[in-house]
C-alpha positions as a printed NumPy array, in Angstrom:
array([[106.421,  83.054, 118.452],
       [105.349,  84.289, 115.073],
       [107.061,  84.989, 111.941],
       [109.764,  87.33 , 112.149],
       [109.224,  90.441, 109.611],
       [111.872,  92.955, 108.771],
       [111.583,  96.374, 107.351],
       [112.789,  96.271, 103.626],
       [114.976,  99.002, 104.558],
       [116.873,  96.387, 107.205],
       [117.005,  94.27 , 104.106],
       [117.726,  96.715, 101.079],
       [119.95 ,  99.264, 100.984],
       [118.801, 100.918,  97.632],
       [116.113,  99.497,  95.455],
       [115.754, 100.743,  91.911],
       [113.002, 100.884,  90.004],
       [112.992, 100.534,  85.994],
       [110.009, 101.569,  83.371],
       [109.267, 102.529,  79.948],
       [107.625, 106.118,  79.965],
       [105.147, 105.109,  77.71 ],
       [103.616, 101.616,  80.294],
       [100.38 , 101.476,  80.953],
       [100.994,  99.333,  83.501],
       [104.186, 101.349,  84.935],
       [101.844, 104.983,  84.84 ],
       [ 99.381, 102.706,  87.925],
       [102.296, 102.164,  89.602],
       [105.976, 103.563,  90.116],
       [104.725, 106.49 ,  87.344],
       [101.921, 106.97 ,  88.641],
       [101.825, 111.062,  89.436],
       [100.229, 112.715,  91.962],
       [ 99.476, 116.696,  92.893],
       [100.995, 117.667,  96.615],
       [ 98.432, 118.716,  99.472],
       [ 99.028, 122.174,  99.704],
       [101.701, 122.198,  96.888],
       [ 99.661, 123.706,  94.444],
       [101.219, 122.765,  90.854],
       [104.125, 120.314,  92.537],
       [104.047, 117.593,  91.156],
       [105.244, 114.277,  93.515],
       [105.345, 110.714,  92.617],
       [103.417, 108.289,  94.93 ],
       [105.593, 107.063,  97.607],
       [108.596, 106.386,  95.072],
       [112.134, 108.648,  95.844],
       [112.929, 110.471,  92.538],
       [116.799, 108.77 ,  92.507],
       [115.764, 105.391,  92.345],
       [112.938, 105.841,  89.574],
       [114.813, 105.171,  86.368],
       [112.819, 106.064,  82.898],
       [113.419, 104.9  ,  78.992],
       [111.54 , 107.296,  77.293],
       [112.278, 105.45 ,  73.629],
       [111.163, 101.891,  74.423],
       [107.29 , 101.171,  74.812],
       [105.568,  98.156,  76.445],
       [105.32 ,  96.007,  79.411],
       [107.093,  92.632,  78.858],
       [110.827,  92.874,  80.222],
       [113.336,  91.805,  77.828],
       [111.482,  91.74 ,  75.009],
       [109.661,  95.066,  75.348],
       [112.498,  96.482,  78.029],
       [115.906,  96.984,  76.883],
       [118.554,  95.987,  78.91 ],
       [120.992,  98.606,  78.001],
       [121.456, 100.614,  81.378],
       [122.435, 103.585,  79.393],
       [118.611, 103.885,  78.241],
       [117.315, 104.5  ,  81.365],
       [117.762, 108.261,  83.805],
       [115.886, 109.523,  86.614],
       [114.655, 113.028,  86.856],
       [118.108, 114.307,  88.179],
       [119.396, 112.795,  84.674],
       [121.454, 110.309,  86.146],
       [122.049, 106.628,  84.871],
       [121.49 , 103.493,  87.276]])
């Protein structure tokens, strides 16, 4: 018998995702936008549901806690809600 593997939806229920608009390093990844086959001008993010992407558009950098606040009230989603 091998390893036993789980989906991460077995083992998550929600996971949330937290960046600084202006992140290099965030705009590869969980930023990262992409156009829509067929969708003309829609735009879609890569594999990442819209609710859980949370954005701080007035803090820049990479390093979390010194270049991340930690005030949830900085950070919305594209539906403008808070985490």
């Amino acid at each position: 018998m091998g390893p036993q593997r789980s989906e991460l939806e077995e083992l998550f229920r929600r996971a949330e995702h937290f960046a600084n608009d202006t992140d290099f390093v965030a705009k590869l990844g969980v930023l990262k936008r992409t156009v829509a086959a067929g969708a003309g001008a829609a735009m879609v993010s890569d594999g990442y549901s819209a609710d859980t992407v949370f954005v701080n558009t007035r803090w820049k950098g990479h390093l979390l806690g010194a270049q991340y606040s930690l005030n949830r009230d900085d950070y919305v989603n594209s539906a403008g809600e808070r985490s």
